[in-house]
C-alpha positions in Angstrom: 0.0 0.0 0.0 2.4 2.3 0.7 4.1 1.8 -3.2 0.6 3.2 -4.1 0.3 6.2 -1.6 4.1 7.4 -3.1 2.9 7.0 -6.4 -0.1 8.5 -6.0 1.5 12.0 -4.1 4.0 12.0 -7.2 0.8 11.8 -9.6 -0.8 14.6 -8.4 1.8 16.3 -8.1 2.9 16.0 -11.8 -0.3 17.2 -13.4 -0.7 19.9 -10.7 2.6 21.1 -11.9 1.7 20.4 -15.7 -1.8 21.4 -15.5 0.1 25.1 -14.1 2.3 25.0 -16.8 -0.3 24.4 -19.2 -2.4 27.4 -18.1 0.2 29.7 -19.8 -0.2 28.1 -22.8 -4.0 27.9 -23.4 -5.3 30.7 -21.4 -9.2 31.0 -22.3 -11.5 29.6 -19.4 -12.8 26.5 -21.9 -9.0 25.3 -22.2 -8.5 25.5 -18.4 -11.5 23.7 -18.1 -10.4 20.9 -20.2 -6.8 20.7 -18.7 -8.0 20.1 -15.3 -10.7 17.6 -16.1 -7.9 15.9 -18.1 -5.7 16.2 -15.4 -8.1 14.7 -12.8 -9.1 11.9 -15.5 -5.1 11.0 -16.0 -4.8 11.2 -12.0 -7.6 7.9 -11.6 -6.9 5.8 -14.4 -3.0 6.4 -13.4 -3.3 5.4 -10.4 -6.1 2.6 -11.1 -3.4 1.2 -13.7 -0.5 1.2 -11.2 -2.3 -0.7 -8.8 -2.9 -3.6 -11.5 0.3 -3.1 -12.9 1.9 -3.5 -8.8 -0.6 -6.5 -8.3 1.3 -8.0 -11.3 4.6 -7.5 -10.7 4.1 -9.3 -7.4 3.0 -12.6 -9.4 6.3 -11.8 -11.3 4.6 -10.4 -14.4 5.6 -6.7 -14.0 5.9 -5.9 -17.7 2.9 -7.0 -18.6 1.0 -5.3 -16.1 3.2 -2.5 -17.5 2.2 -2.9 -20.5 -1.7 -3.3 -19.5 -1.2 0.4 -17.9 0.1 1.5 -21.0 -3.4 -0.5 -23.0 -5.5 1.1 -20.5 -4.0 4.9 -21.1 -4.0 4.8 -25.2 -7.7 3.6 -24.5 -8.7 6.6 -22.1 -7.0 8.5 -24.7 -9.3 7.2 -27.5 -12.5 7.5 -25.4 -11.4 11.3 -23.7 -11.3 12.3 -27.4 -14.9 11.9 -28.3 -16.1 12.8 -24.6 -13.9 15.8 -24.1 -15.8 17.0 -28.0 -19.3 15.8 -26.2 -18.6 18.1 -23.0 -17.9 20.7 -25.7 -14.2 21.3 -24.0 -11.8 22.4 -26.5 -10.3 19.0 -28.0 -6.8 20.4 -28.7 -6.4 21.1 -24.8 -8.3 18.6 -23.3 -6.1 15.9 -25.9 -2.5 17.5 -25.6 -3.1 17.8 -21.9 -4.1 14.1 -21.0 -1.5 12.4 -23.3 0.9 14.5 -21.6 -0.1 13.9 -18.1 -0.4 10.0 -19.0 3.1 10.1 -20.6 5.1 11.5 -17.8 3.1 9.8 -15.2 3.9 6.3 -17.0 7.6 7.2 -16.6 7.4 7.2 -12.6 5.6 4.0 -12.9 8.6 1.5 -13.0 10.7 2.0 -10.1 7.8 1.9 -7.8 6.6 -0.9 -9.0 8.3 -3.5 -6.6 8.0 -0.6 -3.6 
């Protein structure tokens, strides 16, 4: 559990600090919008995917619980493109801003994997 609870603190703190970062890029109130509900959607399917990933690599099978994560975030990806255009959020935002967040937050994935 306490794998989990680290990787969840350094989650939110990456797309707290990306979703900032972000804001000086797309400035309108739709973007911001979009960047935080793309944040908060890349903050529970992260951590949802870690803890499958982590529940695999203790049955020895860490890469492909890995590589489930990674499944599970190109899907989200696919499926936040059409929702993000049916909330009417701005799709270049809302897109840029969750592949980012899932990106970066994949990267932290590995050494906390066996923690």
């Amino acid at each position: 559990m306490k794998g989990i609870g680290i990787y969840a603190a350094l989650c939110a703190g990456v797309v707290l600090i990306g979703s900032w970062a972000l804001g000086f890029v797309y400035t309108s109130a739709a973007d911001q919008r979009a960047i935080w509900l793309s944040a908060a959607v890349a903050f529970v399917i992260q951590v949802l995917a870690f803890s499958l990933a982590r529940l695999m690599a203790r049955a020895g099978q860490g890469i492909a619980g890995w590589g489930i994560g990674a499944v599970i975030s190109l899907i989200t990806l696919v499926i936040w493109g059409y929702a993000s255009r049916a909330l009417g959020l701005p799709s270049q935002a809302a897109m840029l801003s969750l592949a980012a967040f899932l990106f970066v937050t994949e990267l932290i994935e590995p050494p906390l994997l066996n923690a």
